[in-house]
N, C-alpha and C positions, 0 to 999 in steps of 0.2 A: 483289546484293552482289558488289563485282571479289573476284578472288581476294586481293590482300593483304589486305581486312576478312576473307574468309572464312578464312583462315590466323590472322590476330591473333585473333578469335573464338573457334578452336580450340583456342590454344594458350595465352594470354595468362591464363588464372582461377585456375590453378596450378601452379606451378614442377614437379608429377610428375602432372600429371594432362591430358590431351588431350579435348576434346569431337568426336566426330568427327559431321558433320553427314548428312543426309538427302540424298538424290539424288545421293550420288555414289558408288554400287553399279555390283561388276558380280556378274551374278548373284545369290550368297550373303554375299556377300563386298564388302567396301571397295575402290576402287578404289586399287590398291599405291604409286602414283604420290604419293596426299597422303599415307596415311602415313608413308614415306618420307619424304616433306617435314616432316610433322609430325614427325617423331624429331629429321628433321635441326635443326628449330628448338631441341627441349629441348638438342640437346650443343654447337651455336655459342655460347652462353653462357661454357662449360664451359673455351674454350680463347681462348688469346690471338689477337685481331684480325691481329697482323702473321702470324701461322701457316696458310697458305694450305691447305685441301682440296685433298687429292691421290687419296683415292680412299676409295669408301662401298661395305662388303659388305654386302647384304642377306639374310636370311632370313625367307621368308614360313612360317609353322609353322602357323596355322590361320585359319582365317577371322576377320576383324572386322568386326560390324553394328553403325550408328550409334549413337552415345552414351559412354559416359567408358570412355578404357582409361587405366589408370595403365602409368606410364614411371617407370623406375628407369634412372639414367645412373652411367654409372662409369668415369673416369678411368682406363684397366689403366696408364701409364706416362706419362709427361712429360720427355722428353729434352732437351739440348742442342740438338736441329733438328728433330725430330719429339714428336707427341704421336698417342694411339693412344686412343680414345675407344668403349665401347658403351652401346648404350641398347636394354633390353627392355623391351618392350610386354607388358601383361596385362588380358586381361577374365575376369572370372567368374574370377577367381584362376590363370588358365591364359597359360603364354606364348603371343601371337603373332605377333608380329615380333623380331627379332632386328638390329640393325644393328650395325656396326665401320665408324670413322669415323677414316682415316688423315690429319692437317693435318702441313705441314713448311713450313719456312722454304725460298727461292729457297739455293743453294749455285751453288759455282763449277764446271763442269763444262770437261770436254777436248771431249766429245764435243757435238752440235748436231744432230739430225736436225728436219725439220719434218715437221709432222701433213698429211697429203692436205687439200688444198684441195677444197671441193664441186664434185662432180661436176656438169655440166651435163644437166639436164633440163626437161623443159616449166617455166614458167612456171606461176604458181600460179593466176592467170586461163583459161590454156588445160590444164589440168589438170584431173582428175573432181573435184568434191562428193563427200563423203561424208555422207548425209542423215542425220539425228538421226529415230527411225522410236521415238515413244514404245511400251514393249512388247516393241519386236521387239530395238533395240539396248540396250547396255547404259546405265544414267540415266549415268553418269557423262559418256561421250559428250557431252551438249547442252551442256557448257562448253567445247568445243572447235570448233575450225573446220580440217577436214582436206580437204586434196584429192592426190588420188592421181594420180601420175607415174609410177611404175613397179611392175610388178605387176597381181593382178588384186584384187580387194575379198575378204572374208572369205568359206569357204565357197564361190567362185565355180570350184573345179575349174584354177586354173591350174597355172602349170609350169616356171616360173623360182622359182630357189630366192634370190626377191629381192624387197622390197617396199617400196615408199619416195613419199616426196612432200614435202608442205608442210604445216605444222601454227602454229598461232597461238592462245591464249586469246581465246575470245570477250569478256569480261569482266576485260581484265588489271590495271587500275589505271595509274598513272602513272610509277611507280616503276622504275628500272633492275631488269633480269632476274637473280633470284641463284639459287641454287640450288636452292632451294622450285621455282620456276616450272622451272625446265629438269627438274629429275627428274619432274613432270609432263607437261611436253610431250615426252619421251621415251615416257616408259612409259605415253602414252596411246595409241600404236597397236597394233591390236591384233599376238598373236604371229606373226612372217612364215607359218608354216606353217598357220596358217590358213587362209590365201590357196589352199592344194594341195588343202583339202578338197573335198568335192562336196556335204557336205551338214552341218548347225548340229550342233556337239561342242564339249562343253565344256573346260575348261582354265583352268590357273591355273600362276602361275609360282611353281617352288620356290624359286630362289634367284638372285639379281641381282648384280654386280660393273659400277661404275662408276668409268673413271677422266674426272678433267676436268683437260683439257688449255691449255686458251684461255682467262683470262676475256674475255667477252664484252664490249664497248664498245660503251655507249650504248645495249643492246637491250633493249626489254620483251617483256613475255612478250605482246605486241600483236605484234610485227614476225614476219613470214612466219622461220621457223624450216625448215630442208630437214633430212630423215631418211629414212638408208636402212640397210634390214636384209641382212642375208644368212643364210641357214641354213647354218649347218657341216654340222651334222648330226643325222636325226631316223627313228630306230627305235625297238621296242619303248613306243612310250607317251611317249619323251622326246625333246625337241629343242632343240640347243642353237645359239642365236642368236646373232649379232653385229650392234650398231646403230651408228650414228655419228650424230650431231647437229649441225649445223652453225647459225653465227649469218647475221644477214643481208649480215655481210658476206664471208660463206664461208670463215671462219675455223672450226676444228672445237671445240665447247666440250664435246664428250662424247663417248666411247667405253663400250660397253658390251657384256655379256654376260652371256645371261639362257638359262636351264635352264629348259625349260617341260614340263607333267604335261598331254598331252592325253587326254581323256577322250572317245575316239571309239567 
């Protein structure tokens, strides 16, 4: 199944109600990346076509394992140029996700900066695999195809506070890349500071801040996608990340910042 049946699947049986599928754990837990998608699906309905996503907060509040979580969405405001959009997730009568979902209309601006263009690094051919190792990585992983350019792999003791490469759905469908597929191909690698460990610790991320920048032309969630992290900064248990996503044609369609709870 490409990911667009697996998404309509999900979402499509009930207007508040989500089926979230098998094999795509990590650890205890859902992988953050579809849920996230999955919400984003219930509140695009919710808001007018011409009102563009300008930025998705997330809040991960507790674990979710396969099978129906009900969504409750809720319009907090509908302006003149912006609308302001949440949708909480519930299993076993307990929240846990939490999203705020900012859309606004293009306005006239003084000011024009542009977003960084994709850094130059290996090619996704002369780049590492990252092997799908049933057991040992997380299920969700074998929907994905990663290869690493900068950085070392998780757990592997490195020492740059940097982590990045090329990432693509193995399984995308045919469909131009919206924003289902990019919160996915972001938030499927794993957290940079992982990469610093020297030995397997767990982790989960509290809270996620995404803005998008570009849309993306002509790309599926098939085309080589570039992602690179940087760690701000990581003490006491917590670490806080910055990503960037870029499309293939090295236009950036994602910014991001993600607070992570390792558990080492």
């Amino acid at each position: 199944m490409n990911f667009a049946d697996l998404l309509h699947a999900a979402c499509a049986s009930s207007p508040t109600q989500v089926q979230i599928p098998e094999h795509w754990g990590q650890g205890r837990a859902t992988f953050g990346g579809l849920l996230a998608a999955c919400l984003f699906e219930k509140i695009r309905p919710r808001v007018a076509a011409e009102r563009a996503l300008r930025s998705l907060m997330v809040s991960f509040v507790a674990p979710v394992a396969p099978g129906a979580l009900d969504v409750q969405v809720r319009v907090l405001r509908e302006g003149k140029a912006a609308t302001q959009v949440q949708a909480t997730a519930y299993q076993d009568d307990q929240p846990c996700v939490v999203m705020l979902a900012s859309f606004g209309g293009d306005r006239a601006s003084a000011v024009s900066v542009a977003a960084m263009y994709a850094p130059t690094t290996r090619s996704p051919e002369a780049a590492t695999q990252f092997p799908f190792i049933p057991g040992l990585t997380p299920d969700f992983t074998q929907h994905f195809d990663y290869r690493y350019a900068v950085g070392k792999m998780p757990f592997m003791g490195g020492r740059e506070p940097h982590l990045g490469g090329w990432i693509r759905l193995r399984e995308p469908g045919d469909q131009v890349a919206g924003v289902a597929e990019l919160l996915c191909l972001l938030d499927a690698w794993p957290p940079a500071v992982f990469s610093l460990l020297k030995a397997p610790a767990a982790g989960s991320t509290l809270t996620w801040s995404l803005g998008f920048v570009e849309r993306p032309e002509a790309c599926t969630g098939g085309d080589w996608w570039q992602y690179l992290a940087d760690i701000q900064h990581a003490a006491n248990g917590y670490s806080h990340i910055d990503a960037t996503l870029w499309d293939r044609h090295g236009h950036t369609a994602l910014v991001s910042r993600q607070t992570v709870s390792v558990f080492a």
